[in-house]
N, C-alpha and C positions, 0 to 999 in steps of 0.2 A: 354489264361487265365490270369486275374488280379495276379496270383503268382509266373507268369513267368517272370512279370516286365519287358517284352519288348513290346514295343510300335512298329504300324506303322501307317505311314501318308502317303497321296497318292498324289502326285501333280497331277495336270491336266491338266498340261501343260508342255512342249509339249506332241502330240501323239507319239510312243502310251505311254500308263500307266504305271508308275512304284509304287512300294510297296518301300519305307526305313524302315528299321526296327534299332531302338535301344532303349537305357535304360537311365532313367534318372539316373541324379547322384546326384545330390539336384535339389531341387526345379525349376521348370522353367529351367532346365539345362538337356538337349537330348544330348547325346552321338551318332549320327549315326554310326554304323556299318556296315551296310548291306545294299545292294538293290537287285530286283529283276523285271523282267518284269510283270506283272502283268498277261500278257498272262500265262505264263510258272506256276503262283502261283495254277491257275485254281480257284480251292473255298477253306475254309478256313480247311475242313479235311483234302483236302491234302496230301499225302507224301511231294511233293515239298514245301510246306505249313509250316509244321514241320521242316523238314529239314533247310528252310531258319531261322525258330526262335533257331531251334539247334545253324547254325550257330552263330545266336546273340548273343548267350551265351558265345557258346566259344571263339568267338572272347574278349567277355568284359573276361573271367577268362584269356586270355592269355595277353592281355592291362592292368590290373586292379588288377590284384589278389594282394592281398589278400581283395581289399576293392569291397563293393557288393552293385549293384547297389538298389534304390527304389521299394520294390516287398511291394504294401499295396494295400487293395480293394477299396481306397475311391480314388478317380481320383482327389480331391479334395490335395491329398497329392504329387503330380506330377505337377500340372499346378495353378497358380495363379491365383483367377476371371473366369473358366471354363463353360462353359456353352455347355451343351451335348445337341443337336440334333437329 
């Protein structure tokens, strides 16, 4: 969900698939935090699902705190020139 202000991106290369998860922190600026096998994510309900974006979180409040990463609904406020597919 857009107000949990963590992102994932999937590369596709190599096999097999991973999921990173993290939070932007200005603009155009990703924090990685996390990764996970994409197999082990299964689909996005999840427990492992969850758990992995729990992680995310706590990983940024225990790196970061007291400052909080980018949590807004417009995607436009995350990535520069964006273009959703």
């Amino acid at each position: 969900p857009a107000h949990d202000g963590v992102w994932t991106m999937k590369p596709s290369q190599p096999p097999p698939g991973i999921r990173i998860f993290g939070q932007f922190v200005n603009k155009d600026v990703l924090v990685v935090l996390d990764w996970r096998e994409r197999i082990v994510l299964e689909d996005y309900n999840s427990l492992a699902w969850k758990s992995a974006i729990r992680s995310c979180k706590q990983r940024w409040a225990t790196l970061f705190n007291p400052y909080t990463s980018i949590q807004e609904d417009d995607s436009h406020a995350y990535i520069s020139n964006i273009f959703l597919v």
